[in-house]
Predicted model as a PDB file, atoms N, CA, C, CB and O in Angstrom, pLDDT in the B-factor column:
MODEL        1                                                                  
ATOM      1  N   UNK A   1      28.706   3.874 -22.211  1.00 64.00           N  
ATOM      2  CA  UNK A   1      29.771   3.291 -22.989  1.00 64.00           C  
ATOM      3  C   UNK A   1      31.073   3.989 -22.665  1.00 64.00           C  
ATOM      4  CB  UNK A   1      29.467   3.374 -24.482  1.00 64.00           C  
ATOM      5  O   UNK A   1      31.182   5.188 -22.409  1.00 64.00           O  
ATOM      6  N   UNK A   2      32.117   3.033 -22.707  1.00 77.00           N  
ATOM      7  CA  UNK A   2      33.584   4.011 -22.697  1.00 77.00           C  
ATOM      8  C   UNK A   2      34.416   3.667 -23.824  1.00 77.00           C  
ATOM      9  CB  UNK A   2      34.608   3.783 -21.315  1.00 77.00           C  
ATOM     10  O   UNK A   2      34.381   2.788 -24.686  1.00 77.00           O  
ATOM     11  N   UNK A   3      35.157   4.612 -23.556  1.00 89.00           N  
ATOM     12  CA  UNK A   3      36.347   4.038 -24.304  1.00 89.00           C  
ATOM     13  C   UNK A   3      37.613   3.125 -23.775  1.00 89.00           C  
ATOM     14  CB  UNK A   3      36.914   5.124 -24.805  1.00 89.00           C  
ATOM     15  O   UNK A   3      38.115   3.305 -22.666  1.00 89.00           O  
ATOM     16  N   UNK A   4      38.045   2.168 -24.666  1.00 93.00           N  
ATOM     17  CA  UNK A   4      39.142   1.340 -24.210  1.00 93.00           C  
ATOM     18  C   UNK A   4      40.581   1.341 -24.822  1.00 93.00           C  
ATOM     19  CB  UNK A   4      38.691   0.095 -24.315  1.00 93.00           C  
ATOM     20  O   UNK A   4      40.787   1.804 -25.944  1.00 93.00           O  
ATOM     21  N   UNK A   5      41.610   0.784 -24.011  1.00 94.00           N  
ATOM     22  CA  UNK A   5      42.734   0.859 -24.781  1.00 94.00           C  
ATOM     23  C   UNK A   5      43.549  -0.243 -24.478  1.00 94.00           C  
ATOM     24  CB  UNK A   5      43.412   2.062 -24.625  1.00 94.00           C  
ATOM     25  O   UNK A   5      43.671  -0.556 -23.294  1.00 94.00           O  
ATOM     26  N   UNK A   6      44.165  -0.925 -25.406  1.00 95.00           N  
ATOM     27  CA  UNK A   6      45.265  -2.023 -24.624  1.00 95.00           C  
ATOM     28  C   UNK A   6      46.319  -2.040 -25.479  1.00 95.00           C  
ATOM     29  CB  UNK A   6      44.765  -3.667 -24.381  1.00 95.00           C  
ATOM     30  O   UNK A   6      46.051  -2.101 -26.679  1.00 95.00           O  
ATOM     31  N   UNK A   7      47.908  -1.985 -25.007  1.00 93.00           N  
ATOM     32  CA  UNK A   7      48.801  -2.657 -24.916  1.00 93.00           C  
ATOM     33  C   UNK A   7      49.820  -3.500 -25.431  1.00 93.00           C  
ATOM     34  CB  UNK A   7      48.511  -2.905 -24.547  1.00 93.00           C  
ATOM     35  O   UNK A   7      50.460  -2.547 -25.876  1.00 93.00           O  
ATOM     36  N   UNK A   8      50.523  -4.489 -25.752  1.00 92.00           N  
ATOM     37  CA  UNK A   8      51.284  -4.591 -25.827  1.00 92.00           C  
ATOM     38  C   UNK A   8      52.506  -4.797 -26.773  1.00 92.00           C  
ATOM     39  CB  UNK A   8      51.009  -4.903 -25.340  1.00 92.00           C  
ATOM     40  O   UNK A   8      52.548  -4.356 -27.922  1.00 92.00           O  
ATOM     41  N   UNK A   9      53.364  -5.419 -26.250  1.00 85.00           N  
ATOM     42  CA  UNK A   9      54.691  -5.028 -27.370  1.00 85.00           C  
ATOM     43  C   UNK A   9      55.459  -6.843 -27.226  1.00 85.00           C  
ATOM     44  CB  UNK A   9      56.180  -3.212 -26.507  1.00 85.00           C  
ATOM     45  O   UNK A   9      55.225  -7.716 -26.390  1.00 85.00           O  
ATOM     46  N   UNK A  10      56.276  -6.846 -28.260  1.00 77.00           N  
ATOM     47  CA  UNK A  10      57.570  -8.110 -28.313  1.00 77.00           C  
ATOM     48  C   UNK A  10      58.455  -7.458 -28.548  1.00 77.00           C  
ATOM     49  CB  UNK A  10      57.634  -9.329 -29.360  1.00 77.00           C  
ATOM     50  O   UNK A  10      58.398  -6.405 -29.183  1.00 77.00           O  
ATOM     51  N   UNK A  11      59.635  -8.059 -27.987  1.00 76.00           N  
ATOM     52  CA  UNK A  11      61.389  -7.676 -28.257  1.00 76.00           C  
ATOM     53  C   UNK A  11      61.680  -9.155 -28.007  1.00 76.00           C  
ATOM     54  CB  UNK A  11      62.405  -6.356 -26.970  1.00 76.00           C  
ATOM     55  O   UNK A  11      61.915  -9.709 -29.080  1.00 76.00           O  
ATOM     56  N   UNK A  12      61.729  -9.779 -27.228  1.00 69.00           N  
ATOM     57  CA  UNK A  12      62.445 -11.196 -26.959  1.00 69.00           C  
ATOM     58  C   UNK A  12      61.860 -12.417 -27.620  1.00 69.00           C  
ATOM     59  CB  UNK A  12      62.430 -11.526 -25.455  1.00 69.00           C  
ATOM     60  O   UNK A  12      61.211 -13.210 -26.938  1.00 69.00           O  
ATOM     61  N   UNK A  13      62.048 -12.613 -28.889  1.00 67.00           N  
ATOM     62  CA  UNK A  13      60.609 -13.569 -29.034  1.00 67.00           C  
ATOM     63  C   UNK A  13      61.663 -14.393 -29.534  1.00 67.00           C  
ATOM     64  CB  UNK A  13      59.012 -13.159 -30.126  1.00 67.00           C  
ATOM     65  O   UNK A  13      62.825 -13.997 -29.637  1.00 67.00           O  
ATOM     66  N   UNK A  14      61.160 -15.846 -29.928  1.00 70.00           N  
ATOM     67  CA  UNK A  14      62.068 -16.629 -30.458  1.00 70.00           C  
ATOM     68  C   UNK A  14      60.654 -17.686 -31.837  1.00 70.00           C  
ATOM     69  CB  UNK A  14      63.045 -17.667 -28.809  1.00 70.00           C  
ATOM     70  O   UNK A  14      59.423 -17.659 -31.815  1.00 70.00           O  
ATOM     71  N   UNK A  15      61.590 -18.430 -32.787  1.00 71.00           N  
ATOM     72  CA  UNK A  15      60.986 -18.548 -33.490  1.00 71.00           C  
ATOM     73  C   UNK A  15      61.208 -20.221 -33.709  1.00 71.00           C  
ATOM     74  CB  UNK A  15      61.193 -17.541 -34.375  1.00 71.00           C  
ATOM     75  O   UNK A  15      61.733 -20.806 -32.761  1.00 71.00           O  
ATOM     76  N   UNK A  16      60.922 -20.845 -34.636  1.00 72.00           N  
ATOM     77  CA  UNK A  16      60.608 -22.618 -34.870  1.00 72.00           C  
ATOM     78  C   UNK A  16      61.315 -22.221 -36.487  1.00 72.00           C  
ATOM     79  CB  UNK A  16      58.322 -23.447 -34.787  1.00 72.00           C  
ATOM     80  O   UNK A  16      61.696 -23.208 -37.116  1.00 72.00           O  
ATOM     81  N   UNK A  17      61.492 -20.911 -37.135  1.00 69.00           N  
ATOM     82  CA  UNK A  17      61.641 -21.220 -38.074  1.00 69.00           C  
ATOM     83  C   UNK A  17      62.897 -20.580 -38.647  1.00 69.00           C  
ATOM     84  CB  UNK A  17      60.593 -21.105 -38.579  1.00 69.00           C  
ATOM     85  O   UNK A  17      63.030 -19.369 -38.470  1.00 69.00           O  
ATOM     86  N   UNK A  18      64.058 -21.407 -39.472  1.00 76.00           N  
ATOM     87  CA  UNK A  18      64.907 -21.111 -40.127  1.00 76.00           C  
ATOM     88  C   UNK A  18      65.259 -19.194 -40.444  1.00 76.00           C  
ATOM     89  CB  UNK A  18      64.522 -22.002 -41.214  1.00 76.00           C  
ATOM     90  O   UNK A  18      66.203 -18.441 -40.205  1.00 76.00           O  
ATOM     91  N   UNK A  19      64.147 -19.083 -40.972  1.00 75.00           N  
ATOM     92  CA  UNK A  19      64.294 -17.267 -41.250  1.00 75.00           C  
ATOM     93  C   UNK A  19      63.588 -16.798 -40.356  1.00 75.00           C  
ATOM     94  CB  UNK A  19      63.738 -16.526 -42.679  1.00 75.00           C  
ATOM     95  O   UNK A  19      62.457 -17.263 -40.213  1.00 75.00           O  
ATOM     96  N   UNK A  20      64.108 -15.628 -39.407  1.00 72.00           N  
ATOM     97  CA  UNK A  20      63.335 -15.493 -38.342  1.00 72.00           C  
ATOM     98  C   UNK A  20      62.041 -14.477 -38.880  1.00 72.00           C  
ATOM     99  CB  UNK A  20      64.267 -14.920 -37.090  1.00 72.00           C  
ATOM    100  O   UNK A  20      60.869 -14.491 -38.502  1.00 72.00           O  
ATOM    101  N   UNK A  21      62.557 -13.790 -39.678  1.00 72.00           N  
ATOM    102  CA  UNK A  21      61.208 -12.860 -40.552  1.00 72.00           C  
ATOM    103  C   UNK A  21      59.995 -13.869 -40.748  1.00 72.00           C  
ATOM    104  CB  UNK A  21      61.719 -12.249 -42.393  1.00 72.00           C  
ATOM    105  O   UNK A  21      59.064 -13.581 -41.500  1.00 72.00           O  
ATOM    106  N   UNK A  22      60.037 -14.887 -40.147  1.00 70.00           N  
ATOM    107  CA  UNK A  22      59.218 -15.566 -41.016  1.00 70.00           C  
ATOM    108  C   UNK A  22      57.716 -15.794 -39.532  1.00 70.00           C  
ATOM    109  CB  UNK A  22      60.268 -17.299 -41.827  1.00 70.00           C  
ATOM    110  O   UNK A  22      56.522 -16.083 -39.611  1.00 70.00           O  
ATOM    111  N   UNK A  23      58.702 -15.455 -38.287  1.00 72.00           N  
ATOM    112  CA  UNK A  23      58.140 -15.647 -36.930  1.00 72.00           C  
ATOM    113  C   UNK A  23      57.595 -15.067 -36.732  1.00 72.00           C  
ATOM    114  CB  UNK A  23      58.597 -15.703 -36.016  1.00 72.00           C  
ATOM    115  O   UNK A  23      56.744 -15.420 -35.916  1.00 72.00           O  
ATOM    116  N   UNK A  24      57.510 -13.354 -37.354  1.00 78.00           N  
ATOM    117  CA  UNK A  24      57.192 -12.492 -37.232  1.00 78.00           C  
ATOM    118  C   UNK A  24      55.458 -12.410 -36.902  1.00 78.00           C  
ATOM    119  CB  UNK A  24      57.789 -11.985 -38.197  1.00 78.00           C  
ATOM    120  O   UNK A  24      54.846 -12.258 -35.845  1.00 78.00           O  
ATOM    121  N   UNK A  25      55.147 -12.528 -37.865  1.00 79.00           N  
ATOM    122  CA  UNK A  25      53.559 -13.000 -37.428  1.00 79.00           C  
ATOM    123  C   UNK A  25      52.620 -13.727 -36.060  1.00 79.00           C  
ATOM    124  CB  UNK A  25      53.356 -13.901 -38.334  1.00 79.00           C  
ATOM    125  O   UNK A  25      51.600 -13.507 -35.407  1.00 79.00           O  
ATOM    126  N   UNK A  26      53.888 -14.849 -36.172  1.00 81.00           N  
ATOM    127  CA  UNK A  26      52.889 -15.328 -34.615  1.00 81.00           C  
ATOM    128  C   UNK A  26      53.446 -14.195 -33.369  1.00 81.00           C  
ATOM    129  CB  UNK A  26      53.395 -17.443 -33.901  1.00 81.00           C  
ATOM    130  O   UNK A  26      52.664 -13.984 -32.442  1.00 81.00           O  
ATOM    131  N   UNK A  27      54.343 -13.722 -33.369  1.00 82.00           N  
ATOM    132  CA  UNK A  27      55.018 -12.928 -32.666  1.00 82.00           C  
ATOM    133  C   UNK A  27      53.881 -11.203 -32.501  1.00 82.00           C  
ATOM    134  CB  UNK A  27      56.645 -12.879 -33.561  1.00 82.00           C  
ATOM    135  O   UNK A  27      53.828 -10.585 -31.438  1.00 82.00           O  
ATOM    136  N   UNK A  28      53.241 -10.827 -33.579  1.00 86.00           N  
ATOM    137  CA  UNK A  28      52.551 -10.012 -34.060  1.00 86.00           C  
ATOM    138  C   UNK A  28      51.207 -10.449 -33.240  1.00 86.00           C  
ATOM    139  CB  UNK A  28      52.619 -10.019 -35.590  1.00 86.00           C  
ATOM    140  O   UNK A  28      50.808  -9.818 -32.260  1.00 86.00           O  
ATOM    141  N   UNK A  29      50.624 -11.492 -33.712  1.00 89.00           N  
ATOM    142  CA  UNK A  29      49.650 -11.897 -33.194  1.00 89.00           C  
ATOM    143  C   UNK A  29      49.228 -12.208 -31.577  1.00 89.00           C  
ATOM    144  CB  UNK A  29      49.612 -12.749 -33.851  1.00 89.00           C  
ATOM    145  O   UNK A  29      48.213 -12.104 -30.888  1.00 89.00           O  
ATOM    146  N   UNK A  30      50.279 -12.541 -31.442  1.00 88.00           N  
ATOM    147  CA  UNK A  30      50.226 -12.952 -30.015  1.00 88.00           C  
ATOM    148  C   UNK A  30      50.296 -11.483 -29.034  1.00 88.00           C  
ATOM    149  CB  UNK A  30      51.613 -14.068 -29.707  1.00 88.00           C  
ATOM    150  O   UNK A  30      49.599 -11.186 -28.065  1.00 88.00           O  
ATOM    151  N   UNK A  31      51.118 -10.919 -29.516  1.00 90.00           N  
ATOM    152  CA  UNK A  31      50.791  -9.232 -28.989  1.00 90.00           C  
ATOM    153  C   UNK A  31      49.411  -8.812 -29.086  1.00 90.00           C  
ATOM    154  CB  UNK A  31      51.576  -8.059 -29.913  1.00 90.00           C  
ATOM    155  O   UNK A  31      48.768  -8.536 -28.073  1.00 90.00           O  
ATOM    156  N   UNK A  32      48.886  -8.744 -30.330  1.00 94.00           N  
ATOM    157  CA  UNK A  32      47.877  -8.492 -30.329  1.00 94.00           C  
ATOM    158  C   UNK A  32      46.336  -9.323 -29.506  1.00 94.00           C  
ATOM    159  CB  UNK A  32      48.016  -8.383 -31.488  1.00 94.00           C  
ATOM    160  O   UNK A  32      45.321  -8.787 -29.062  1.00 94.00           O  
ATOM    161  N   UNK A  33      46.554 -10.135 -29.539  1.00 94.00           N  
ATOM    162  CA  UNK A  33      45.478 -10.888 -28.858  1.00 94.00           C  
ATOM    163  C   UNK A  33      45.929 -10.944 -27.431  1.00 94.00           C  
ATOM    164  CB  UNK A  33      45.226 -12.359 -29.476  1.00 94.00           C  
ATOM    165  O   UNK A  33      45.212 -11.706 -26.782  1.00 94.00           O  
ATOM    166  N   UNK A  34      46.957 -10.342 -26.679  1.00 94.00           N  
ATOM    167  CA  UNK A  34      47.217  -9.424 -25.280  1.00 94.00           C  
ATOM    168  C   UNK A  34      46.426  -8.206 -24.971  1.00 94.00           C  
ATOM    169  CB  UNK A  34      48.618  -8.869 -25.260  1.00 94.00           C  
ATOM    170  O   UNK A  34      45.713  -7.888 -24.020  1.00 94.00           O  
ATOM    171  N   UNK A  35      46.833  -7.539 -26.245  1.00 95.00           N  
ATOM    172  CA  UNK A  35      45.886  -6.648 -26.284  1.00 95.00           C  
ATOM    173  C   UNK A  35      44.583  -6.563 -26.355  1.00 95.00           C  
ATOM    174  CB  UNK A  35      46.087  -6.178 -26.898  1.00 95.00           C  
ATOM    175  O   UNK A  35      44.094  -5.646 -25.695  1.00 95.00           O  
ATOM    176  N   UNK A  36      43.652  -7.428 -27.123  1.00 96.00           N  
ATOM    177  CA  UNK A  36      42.544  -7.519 -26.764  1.00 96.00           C  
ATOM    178  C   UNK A  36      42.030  -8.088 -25.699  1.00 96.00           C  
ATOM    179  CB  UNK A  36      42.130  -7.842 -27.476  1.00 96.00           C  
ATOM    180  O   UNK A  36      40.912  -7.867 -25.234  1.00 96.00           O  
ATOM    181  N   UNK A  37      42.934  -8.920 -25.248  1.00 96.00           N  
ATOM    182  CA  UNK A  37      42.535  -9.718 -23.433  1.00 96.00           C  
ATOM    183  C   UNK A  37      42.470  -8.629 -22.669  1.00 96.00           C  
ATOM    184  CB  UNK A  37      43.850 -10.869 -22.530  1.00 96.00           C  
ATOM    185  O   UNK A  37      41.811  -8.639 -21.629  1.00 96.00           O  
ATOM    186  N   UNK A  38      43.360  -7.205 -23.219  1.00 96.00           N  
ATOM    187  CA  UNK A  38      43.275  -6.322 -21.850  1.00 96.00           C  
ATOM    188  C   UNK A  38      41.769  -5.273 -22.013  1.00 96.00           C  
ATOM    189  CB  UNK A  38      44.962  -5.178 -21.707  1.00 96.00           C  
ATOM    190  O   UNK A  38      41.126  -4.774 -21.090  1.00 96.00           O  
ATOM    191  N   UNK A  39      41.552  -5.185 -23.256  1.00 95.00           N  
ATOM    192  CA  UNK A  39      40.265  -4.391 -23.767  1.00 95.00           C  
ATOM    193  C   UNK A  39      39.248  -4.973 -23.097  1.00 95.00           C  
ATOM    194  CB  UNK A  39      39.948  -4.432 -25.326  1.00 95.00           C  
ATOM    195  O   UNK A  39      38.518  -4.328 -22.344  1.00 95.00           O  
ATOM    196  N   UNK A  40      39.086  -6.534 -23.369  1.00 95.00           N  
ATOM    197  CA  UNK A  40      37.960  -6.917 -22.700  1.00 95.00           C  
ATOM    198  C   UNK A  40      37.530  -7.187 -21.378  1.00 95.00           C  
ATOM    199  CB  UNK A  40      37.743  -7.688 -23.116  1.00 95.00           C  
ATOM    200  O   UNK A  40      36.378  -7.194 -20.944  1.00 95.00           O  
ATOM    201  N   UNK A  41      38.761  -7.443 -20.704  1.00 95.00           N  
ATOM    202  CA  UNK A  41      38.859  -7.182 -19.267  1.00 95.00           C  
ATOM    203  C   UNK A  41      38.409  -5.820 -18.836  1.00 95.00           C  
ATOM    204  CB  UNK A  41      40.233  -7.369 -18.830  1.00 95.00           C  
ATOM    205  O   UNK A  41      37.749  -5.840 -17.797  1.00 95.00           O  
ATOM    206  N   UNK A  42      38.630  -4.471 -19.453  1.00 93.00           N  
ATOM    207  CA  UNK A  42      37.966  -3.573 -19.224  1.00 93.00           C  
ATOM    208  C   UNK A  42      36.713  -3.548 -19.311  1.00 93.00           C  
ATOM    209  CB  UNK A  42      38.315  -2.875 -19.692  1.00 93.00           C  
ATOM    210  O   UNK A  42      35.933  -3.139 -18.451  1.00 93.00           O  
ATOM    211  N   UNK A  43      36.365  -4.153 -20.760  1.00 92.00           N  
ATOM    212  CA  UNK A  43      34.386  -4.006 -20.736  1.00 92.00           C  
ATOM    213  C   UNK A  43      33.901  -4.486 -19.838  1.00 92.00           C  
ATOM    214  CB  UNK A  43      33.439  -4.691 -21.803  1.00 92.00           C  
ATOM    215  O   UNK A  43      32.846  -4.001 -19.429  1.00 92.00           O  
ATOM    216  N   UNK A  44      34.559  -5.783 -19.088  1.00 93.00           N  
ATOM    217  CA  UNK A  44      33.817  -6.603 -18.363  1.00 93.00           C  
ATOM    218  C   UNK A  44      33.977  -5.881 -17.059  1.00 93.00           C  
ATOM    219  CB  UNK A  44      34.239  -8.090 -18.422  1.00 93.00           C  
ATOM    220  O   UNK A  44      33.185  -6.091 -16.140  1.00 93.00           O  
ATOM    221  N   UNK A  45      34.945  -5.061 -16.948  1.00 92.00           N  
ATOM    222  CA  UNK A  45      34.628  -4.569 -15.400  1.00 92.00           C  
ATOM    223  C   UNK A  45      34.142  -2.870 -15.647  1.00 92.00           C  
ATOM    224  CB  UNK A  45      36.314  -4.724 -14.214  1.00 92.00           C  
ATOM    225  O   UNK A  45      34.288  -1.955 -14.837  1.00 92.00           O  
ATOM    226  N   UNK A  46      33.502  -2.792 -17.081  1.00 90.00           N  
ATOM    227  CA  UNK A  46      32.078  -1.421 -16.954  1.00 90.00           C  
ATOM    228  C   UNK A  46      30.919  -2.565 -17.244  1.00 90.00           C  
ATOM    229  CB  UNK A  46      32.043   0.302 -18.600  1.00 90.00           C  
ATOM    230  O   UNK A  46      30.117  -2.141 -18.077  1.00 90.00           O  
ATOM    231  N   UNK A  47      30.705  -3.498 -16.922  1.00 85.00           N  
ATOM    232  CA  UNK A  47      29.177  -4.189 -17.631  1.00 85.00           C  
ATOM    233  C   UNK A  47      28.161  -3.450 -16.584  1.00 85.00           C  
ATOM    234  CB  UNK A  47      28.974  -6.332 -17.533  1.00 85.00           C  
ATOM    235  O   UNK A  47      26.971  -3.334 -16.876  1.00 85.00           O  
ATOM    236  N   UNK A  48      28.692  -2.952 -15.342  1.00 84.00           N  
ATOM    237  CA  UNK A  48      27.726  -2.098 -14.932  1.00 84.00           C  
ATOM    238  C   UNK A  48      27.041  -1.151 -15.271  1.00 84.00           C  
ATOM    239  CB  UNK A  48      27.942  -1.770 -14.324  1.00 84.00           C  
ATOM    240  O   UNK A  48      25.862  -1.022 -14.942  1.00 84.00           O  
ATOM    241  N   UNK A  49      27.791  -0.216 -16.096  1.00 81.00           N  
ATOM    242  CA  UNK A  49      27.407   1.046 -17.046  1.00 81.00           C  
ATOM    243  C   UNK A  49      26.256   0.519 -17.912  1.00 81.00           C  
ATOM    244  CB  UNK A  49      28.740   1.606 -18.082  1.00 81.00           C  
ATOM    245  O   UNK A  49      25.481   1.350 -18.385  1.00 81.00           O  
ATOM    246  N   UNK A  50      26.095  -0.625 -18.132  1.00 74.00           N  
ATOM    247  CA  UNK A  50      25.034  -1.209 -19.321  1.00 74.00           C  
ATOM    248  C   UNK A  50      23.744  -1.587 -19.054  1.00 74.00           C  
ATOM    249  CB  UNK A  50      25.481  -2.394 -19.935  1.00 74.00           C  
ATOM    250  O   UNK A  50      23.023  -2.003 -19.961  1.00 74.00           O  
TER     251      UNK A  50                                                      
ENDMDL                                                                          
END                                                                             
């Protein structure tokens, strides 16, 4: 087993909605589920270790 780590960040984001605080979330999310694309791309290239 290893350990993993991923990644990323927003600064340029743009939003659909009137208050931009309000974008915040998909903006949040979408970082985050980068980040897990990069975690699992790692497991998948230790599936040998298993």
């Amino acid at each position: 087993l290893g350990t993993y780590s991923g990644r990323a960040q927003f600064s340029d984001w743009y939003t659909i909605y009137n208050q931009s605080v309000l974008g915040v979330g998909t903006a949040l999310n979408k970082a985050f589920t980068q980040a897990m694309q990069q975690i699992r791309d790692q497991m998948i290239a230790d599936t040998g270790k298993f």
